[in-house]
Every structure is written in structure tokens, then in C-alpha cells.
C-alpha positions in Angstrom: -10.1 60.3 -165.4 -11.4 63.6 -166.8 -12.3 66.6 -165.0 -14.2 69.3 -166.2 -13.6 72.3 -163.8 -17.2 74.5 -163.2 -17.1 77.7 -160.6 -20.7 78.3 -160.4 -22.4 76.3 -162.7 -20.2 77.9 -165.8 -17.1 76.1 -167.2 -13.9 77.9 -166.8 -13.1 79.8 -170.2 -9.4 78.8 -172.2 -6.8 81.4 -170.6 -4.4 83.4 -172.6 -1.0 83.8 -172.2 -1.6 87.3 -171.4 -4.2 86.8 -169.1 -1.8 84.6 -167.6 0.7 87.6 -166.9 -1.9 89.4 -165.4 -3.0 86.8 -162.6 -2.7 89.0 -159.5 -0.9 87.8 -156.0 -3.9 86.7 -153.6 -4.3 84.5 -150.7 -6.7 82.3 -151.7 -8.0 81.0 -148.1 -7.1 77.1 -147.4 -5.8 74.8 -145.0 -3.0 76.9 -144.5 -4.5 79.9 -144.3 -3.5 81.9 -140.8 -0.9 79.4 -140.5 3.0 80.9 -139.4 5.4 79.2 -140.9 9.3 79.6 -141.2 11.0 78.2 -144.1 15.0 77.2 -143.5 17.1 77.3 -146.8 14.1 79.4 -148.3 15.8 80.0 -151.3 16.3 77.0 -152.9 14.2 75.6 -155.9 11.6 73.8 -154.3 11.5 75.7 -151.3 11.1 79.1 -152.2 8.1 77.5 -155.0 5.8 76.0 -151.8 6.5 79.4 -149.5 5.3 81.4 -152.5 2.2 79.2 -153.0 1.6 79.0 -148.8 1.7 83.1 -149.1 -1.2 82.8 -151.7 -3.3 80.5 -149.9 -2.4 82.9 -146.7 -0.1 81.6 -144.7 2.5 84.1 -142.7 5.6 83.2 -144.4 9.3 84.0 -142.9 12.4 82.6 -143.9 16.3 82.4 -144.1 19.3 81.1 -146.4 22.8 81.4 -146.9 23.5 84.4 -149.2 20.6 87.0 -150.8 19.6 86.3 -154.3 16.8 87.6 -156.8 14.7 85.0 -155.5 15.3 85.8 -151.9 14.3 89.1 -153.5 11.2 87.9 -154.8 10.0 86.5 -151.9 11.0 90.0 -150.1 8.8 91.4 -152.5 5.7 89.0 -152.3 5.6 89.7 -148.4 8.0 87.0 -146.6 10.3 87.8 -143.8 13.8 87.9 -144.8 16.5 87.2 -143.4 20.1 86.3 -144.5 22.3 84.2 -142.9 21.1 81.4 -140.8 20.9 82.3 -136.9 19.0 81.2 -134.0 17.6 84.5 -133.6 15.7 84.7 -136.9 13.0 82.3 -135.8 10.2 84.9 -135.3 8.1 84.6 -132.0 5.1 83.3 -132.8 5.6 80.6 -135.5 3.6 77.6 -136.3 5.6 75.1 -138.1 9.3 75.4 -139.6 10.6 73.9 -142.7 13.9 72.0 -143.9 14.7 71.1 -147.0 17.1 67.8 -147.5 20.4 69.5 -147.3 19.9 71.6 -144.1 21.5 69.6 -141.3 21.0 68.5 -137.8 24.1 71.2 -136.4 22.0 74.0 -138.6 21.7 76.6 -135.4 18.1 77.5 -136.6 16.9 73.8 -136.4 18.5 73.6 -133.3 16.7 76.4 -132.0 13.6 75.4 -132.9 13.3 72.0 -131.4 15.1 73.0 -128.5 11.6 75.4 -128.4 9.9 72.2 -129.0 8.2 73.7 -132.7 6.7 71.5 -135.1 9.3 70.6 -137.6 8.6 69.7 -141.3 10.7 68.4 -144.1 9.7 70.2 -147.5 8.6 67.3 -148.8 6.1 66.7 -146.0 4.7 69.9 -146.1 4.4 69.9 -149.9 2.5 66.6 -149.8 0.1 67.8 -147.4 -0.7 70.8 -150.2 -1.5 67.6 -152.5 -3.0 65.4 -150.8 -6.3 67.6 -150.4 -6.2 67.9 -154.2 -5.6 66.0 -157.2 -2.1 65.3 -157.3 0.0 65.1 -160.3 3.4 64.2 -159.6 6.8 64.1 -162.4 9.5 62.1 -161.1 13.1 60.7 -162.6 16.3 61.8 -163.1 16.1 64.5 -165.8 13.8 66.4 -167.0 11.5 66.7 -163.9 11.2 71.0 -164.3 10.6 71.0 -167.8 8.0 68.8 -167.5 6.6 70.1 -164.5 6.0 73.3 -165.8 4.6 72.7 -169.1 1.8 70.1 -167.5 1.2 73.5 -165.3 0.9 75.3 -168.3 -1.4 72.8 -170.3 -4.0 72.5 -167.6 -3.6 76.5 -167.1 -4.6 77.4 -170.8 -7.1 74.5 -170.6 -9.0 77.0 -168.3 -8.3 74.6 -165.3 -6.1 77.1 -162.9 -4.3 74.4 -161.2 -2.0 74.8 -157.9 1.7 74.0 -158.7 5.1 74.1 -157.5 8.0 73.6 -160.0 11.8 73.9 -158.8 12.4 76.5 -161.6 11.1 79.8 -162.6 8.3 79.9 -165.4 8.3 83.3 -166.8 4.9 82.1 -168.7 3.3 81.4 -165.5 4.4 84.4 -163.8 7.0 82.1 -161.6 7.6 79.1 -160.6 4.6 78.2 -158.3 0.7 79.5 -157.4 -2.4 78.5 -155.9 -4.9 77.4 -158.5 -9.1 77.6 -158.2 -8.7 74.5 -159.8 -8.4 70.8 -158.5 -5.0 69.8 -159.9 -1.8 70.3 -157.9 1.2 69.7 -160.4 4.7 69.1 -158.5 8.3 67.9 -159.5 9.1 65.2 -157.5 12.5 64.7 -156.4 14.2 60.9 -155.3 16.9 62.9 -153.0 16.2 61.3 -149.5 13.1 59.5 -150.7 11.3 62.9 -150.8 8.9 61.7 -153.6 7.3 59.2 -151.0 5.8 61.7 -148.4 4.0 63.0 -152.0 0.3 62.0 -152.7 0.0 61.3 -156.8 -3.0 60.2 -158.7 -1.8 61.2 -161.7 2.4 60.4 -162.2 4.9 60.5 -164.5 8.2 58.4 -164.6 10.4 60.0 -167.0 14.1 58.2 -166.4 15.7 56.6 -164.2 19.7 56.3 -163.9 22.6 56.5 -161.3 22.5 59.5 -159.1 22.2 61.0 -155.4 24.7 58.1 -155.1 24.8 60.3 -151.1 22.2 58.4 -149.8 21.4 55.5 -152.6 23.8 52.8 -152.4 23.3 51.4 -156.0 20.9 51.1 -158.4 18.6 48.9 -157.3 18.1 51.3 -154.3 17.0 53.8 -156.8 14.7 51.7 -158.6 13.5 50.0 -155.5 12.6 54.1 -154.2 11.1 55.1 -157.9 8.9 51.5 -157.3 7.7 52.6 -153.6 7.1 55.9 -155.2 5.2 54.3 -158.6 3.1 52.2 -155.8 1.6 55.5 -154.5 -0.8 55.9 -157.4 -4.1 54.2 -156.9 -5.9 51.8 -158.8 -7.6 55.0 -160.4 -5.5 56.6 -161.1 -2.8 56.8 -163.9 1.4 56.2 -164.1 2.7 57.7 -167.2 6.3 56.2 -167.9 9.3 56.0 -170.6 8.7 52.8 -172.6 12.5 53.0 -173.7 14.5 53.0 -170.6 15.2 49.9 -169.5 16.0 50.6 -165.8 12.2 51.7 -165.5 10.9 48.2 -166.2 11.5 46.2 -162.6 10.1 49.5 -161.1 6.6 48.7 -162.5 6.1 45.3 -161.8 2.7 44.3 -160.2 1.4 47.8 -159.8 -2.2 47.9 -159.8 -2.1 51.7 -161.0 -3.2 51.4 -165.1 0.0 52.4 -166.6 1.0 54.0 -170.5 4.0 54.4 -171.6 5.8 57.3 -174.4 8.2 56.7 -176.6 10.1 57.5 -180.2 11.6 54.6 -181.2 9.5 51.9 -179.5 6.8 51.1 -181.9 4.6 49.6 -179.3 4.4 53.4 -176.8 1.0 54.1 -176.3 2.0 57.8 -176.9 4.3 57.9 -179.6 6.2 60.8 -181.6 6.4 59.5 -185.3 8.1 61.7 -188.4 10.3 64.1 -186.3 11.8 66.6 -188.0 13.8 69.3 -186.3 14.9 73.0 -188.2 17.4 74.7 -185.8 17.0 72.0 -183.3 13.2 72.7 -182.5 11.4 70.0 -183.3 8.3 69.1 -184.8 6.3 66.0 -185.0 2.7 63.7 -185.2 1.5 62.8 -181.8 -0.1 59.2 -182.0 -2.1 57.9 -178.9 -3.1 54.2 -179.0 -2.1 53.9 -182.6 -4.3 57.2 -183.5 -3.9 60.6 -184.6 -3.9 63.0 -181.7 -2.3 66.6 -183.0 0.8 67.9 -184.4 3.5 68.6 -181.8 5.7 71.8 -182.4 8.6 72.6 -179.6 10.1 76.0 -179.3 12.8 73.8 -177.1 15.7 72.2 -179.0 16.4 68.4 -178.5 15.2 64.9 -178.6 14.8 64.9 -175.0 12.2 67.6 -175.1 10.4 66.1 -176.9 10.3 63.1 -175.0 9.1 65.2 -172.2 6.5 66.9 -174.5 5.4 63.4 -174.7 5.2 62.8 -171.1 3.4 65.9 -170.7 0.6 65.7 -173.2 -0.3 62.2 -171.6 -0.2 63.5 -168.1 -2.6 66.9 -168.9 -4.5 64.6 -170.6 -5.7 62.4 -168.4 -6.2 65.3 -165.8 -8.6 66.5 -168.2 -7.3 69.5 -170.7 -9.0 69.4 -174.3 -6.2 68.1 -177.1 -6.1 72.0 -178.3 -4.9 73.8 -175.3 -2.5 70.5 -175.2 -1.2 71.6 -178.6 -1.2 74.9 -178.2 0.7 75.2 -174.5 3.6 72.3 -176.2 3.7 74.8 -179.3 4.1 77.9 -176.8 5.9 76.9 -174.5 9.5 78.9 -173.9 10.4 76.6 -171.1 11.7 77.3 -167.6 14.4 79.7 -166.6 18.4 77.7 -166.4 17.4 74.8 -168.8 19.2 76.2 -171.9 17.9 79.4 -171.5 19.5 81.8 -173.8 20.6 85.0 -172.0 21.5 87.0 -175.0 23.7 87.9 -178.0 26.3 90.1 -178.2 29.1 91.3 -180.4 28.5 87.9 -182.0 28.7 85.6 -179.3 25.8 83.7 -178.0 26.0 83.3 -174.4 23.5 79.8 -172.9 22.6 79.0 -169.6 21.7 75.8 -168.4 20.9 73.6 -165.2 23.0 70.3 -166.3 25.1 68.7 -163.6 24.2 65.2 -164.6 26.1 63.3 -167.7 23.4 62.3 -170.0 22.0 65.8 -169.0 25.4 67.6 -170.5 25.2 65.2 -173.2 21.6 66.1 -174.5 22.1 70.1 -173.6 25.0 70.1 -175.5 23.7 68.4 -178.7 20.6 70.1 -178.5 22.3 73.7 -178.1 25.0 72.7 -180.8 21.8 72.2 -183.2 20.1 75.0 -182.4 22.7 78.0 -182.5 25.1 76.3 -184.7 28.4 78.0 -183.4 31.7 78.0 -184.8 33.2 76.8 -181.3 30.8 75.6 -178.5 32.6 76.8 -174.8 31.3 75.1 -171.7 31.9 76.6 -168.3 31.1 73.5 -166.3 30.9 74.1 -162.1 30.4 70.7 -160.6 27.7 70.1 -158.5 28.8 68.2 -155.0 32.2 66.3 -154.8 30.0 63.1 -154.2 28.6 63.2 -157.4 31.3 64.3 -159.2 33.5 61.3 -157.3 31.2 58.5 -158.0 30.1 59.6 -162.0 33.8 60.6 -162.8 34.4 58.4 -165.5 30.8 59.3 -167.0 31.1 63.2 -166.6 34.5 62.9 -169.0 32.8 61.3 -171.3 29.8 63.8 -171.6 31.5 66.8 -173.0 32.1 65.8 -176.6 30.1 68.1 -178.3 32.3 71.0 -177.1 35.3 72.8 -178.3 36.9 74.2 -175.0 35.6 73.0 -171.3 36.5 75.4 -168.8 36.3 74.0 -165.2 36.0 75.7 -161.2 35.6 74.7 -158.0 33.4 72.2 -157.2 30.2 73.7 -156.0 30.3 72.6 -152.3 26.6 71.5 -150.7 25.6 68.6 -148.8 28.7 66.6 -148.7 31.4 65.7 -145.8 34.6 67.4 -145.5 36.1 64.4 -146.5 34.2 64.1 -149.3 35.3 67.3 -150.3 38.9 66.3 -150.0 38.7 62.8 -152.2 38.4 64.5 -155.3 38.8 67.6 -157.2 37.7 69.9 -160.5 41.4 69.0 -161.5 40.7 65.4 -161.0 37.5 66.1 -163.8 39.3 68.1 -166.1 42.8 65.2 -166.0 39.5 63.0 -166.9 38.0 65.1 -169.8 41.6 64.9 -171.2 42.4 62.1 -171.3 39.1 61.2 -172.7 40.3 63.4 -175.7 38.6 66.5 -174.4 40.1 70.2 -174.4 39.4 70.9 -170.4 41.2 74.0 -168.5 40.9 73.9 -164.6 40.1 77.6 -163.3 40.2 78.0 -159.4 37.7 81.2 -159.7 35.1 83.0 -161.6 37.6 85.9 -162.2 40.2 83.6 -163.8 37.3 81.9 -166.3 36.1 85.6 -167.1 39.6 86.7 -168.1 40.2 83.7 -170.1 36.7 84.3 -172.1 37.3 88.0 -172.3 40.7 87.4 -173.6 39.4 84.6 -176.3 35.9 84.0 -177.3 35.2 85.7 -180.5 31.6 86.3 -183.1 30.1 83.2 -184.3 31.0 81.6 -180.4 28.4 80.3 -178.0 29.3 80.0 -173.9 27.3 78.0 -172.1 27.7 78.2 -168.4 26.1 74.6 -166.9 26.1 73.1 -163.6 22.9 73.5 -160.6 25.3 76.1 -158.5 26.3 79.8 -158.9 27.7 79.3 -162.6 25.0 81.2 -164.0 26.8 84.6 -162.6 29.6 84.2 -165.3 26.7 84.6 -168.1 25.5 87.6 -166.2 28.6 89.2 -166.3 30.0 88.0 -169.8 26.7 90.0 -170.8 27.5 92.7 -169.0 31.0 93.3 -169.8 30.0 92.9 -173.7 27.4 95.1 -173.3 29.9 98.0 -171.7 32.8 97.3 -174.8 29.1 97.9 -177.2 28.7 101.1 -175.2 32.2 102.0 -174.9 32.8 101.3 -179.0 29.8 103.4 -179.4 30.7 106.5 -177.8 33.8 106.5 -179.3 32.1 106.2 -182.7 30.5 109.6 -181.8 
């Protein structure tokens, strides 16, 4: 399938990346224009993405979560209702429709208010799959790299001059955030497995990009995950396109008799219908030939360090492709692209020390973050802060998560980052479990109960030439905030004194 967007007879010029910064915030007028709607857990990834894109198509957006946060800010700031804390009392009056995301549960005294007033309740994933289904949906599901991927098919069909709708669970500072309401046909969306959320989604272009072990909550094995990716790979009609990774093997039973036409990408399998051959990589940032169907398509360059980037470059430039952006603006947008805020993102440099943040909270994640950032920067030790992300997780990849962290010098461990899970989950294993785990697998782990006790231990012992990365899908990313900061006042305080 290719598109070719028009708005009045005229075809939609190639957009700059500084035109891009200058797209203004407007309702755009759509099916939920008018509408009220209340968002529960507003600030998480995918939720606070699909409130800001119902604001621009002019919906009346309030909301609530836990704790205030710059994205709870942003929201504030684009025109939503805030309110922190969850109580029955923030449900405004007049309200259409309110929405959950996955981890808000059936005790939650919000949701309890609102069906007690009988309101129509969503889960995010419905509501986001009514936003596609009036478009042309291009959903990226698996395990890793869903965010990355997202956000550069967003910004491939964006320079391509078709101003697509899209919602990615990350900010992208090129797009001006991490969601918007396009002119265009295409609505681009990461699509989560967690609680089957992918299914309520309507794709016609998809992307599988791995599939492995996790949300092991509510999947009882493996084959439960691969039977959900194969419910979710069955969505895509016969007209449309699945885009998967030809060298995972836990991909191929998902695919079976699907009527969808399907191309696979690839590095080392020599039969991927999109293939990177002659990778090179200076500094970790890789550049390489693109070869669809056995031809020539363009040069790939990645600002982004590591294999797996490129991998998702691949997935990318097959998925914008067949929606219909011309092979330059492919190029260009995979050559441009500075990737999505968390997914080793480097917060800064100072007094010698190069300080990382990234999402990781899966093992092959750490494992490929870890490489990729060792490659890039180099250090002369590599520290990890490492907050775990649920005890569920943590319990049933335990053996795997020790395993993952050989590529650093020092892993510095706190609580585990507490969401979703029972209390007695919480109590069957610990941070201290992990860290007796990364030891004995020959690691050099320290358990630290609180961010105060990891701050003094870096203040106290990293030194130039080092490079902290804090990693995990929680709060973690605070610690690079203030490591920054507190360098930042020693550069300020050495300076005055030099005066």
C-alpha cells in the first residue's frame, strides 16, 4: 500500500525539523471533539500521550495520578485538569467517559466512584484503538524496542510530509512530545502485550519486533505470549502488511497461517527481505547498506548506538515504507533521528564523568544498553544504578537479570520499584535477593535501601573518565538529575573560589 497525502488538490511538502518545532497546539475537530473525558493514572507513558492527542483533536481533558511530575506538568500546561492524588472527589461533574490504564485497580476510589455514578468506563487501550480504527493504523509490538521504533516511524512519515496522528509511550523531543493529532491518514502507536492491550488496537500496517518472557503477572508461559502476539498478528488484514524479525525464533509459531502478506528484517539472516549488510559502527553509531528484496535501497546512518538499533531502524524503514514515505525522507529521519527521551539518553558531562539514562528493566534490554553505551562513551569504569521494576518480574527473571550486567564495573542496587503487584508478591523477593544473584554470577553488586545512600556512595567514588547510568522503568532517573546537579554546584563552587 502507498499513500500519497493531498489537502486540496496539492501534495503535502517534506517538513523540516524545524518546522517540526514550530507545529502549534490545536484541536483539530474529530470524533472526539466536545467529548469530557477523565483520565485515571494520567501520567503514565501511554496515557498521558492519548490525553495530549484527545486535547488536540478537542476533547475536555481532566485527569489524576499518584505524585506530580513534569509530565503532569505538561499536561497542566497544554490545558488538562489536574489533580494529584487519586480521590473520589476529582471526578469533575459533567464527564463523558473515564480512563484506566492496566495497573489501576478495581479498589482505586476514583473507579469506584465512577461506576457507582454509572459513567462509561474505558481501558486505555480501548480508547486508543478507537483513535485508530478511523485511520490507518500502524501498530509496533514486542518486547523491546517498541518506543524507539514508534517514534522514528512517527518521524519518517512526519518528514515525508504525511503529518500523521501518533502516540508513543516516551517523549520525542523532535516531534515536540510524545504524541499529536496529524492532518494525515496514519496513526502510529506502540503497542503493548500487558493484559492483551494490543488486541483492542486496529493495525493495518504492524510490526513484530521480539518476542521473549515477560509480564509473567498475567502470562502464564510462553506459549501464552506467543499465542497473544498471534491473536494480535491476526488483526492485520489481508491488505495490509506484518513487518517481523526474521531472527527470533519465538516469532515463528506466531505467524502461522496468517493471511496478512508478511516481510521479515534481519542482519544475519541472509534470506530478510530487509536486510542490513556491511555494518560498521565508529563510537557505537552505526552505519550500514539497506537491501530490500535483494536490492539497493539507501545508506542507513544511526545517531543511536547498538546492534539493536539498528534492527529497529530496520523495522522502521519497512513499516514507513509501506505507509507510503519516499526512501529520502526514510534516510534522512533514520540519519536524524536523536531518539526518545530514557532510552540511553545522555543527560550530560561533567567534571569528567558521563552520566546515562535509560528505560531497561528487562535482561536482554540491560544487556544491549549496556554494550551499546560501553561502545559509545568508552569509560574507564561503567556504574549502573539498577531500580527493579515490579517484584513479579524481578522474581520470575532472577536468574536472567544476574546474568545481564556483565558489561559493568560496579552495579548499585534499591528498592524494588513497587507497581502492580500483591503484597505478597512484594514479600517473596527482594533487591538483596538480585544483588546475592549478580554476585554470585561474578558481578560487583552493592544493595542501597535509598536514593540518598546510592548518591553518597557516587559522590564519594566516581571519578573523570566514569560513566553512571541510572536504568530501570521507575523513579531511577532522579539520581541522574541530581548527580548533575550536585556536579554542577562543586563546578560553581570550584569556580568561585578560583576568583
Amino acid at each position: 500500500m502507498r499513500l500519497t497525502l493531498k489537502r486540496k488538490g496539492l501534495k503535502v511538502g517534506v517538513m523540516t525539523e524545524e518546522m517540526i518545532e514550530r507545529i502549534p497546539f490545536h484541536a483539530t475537530g474529530t470524533a472526539f471533539a466536545g467529548q469530557r473525558v477523565h483520565f485515571i493514572g494520567i501520567g503514565g507513558c501511554g496515557m498521558r500521550g492519548l490525553a495530549a492527542l484527545l486535547m488536540r483533536e478537542g476533547a475536555v481533558v481532566s485527569g489524576s495520578d499518584r505524585q506530580s511530575s513534569p509530565q503532569t506538568d505538561w499536561l497542566a500546561s497544554l490545558g488538562a485538569q489536574m489533580a494529584i492524588g487519586q480521590r473520589a472527589e476529582n471526578l469533575p461533574e459533567n464527564i463523558d467517559r473515564v480512563v484506566i490504564s492496566a495497573a489501576i485497580k478495581d479498589e482505586n476510589p476514583e473507579l469506584m466512584a465512577a461506576r457507582e455514578r454509572g459513567l462509561s468506563v474505558v481501558k486505555y487501550a480501548g480508547l486508543l484503538g478507537e483513535a485508530m480504527r478511523c485511520r490507518v493504523g500502524v501498530a509496533i509490538s514486542g518486547t523491546h524496542g517498541k518506543s524507539t521504533t514508534s517514534a522514528l516511524v512517527a518521524y519518517m512519515l512526519t518528514l515525508a510530509g504525511l503529518d500523521p496522528s501518533y502516540v508513543v509511550g516516551g517523549d520525542v523531543p523532535q516531534l515536540g512530545g510524545g504524541s499529536r493529532a496529524g492532518g494525515g491518514p496514519h496513526f502510529v502507536a506502540e503497542s503493548c502485550e500487558f493484559d492483551r492491550s494490543f488486541l483492542s488496537l486496529f493495525p493495518r500496517i504492524a510490526a513484530i519486533l521480539n518476542v521473549e518472557m515477560d509480564h509473567l503477572d498475567c502470562y502464564d508461559d510462553l506459549a501464552a505470549i506467543q499465542a497473544s502476539f498471534a491473536a494480535f498478528a491476526a488483526l492485520v488484514p489481508a491488505d495490509g502488511r506484518l513487518i517481523v524479525n526474521a531472527e527470533d525464533r519465538n516469532i515463528r509459531p506466531v505467524i502461522e497461517g496468517l493471511s496478512a502478506p508478511i516481510e521479515t528484517f534481519g542482519i544475519d539472516d541472509e534470506k530478510a527481505d530487509w536486510r542490513a549488510v556491511n555494518v560498521t559502527a565508529v563510537r557505537g553509531r552505526g552505519r550500514f547498506e539497506i537491501m530490500y528484496h535483494g536490492q539497493r535501497f539507501g545508506v542507513g546512518q544511526m545517531r543511536l548506538p547498538g546492534r539493536h538499533n539498528v534492527m529497529n531502524a530496520l523495522a522502521a524503514a519497512a513499516l514507513a515504507h509501506h505507509a507510503g514515505a519516499d526512501r529520502d525522507a526514510i534516510l534522512r529521519a533514520m540519519a536524524t533521528f536523536s531518539g526518545v527521551g530514557r532510552r540511553m539518553e545522555l543527560k550530560g558531562i561533567s567534571h569528567g564523568i558521563t552520566v546515562v539514562d535509560d528505560y531497561a528493566h528487562h535482561p536482554t534490554e540491560i544487556r544491549a544498553s549496556l554494550r551499546a553505551i560501553r561502545d559509545a562513551y568508552e569509560p574507564d569504569r561503567l556504574w549502573v544504578v539498577f531500580q527493579p521494576h515490579q517484584h513479579s518480574r524481578t522474581r520470575f527473571l532472577l536468574a536472567d537479570f544476574a546474568q545481564s550486567f556483565g558489561a559493568a564495573d560496579t552495579v548499585l542496587v534499591p528498592d524494588i520499584y513497587f507497581v502492580r503487584d500483591s503484597e505478597s508478591e512484594k514479600q517473596a523477593v527482594s533487591s538483596g535477593d538480585l544483588v546475592s544473584e549478580i554476585r554470585r554470577a561474578g558481578g560487583n553488586a552493592q544493595y542501597l535501601e535509598s536514593f540518598d545512600e546510592i548518591m553518597d556512595r557516587l559522590s564519594a567514588d566516581l571519578r573523570p573518565g566514569d560513566c553512571l547510568v541510572t536504568m530501570g522503568a521507575g523513579s531511577v532517573y532522579e539520581i541522574a538529575d541530581r548527580l548533575l546537579m550536585r556536579l554542577g554546584q562543586l563546578a560553581s563552587a570550584a569556580g568561585a573560589a578560583g576568583k
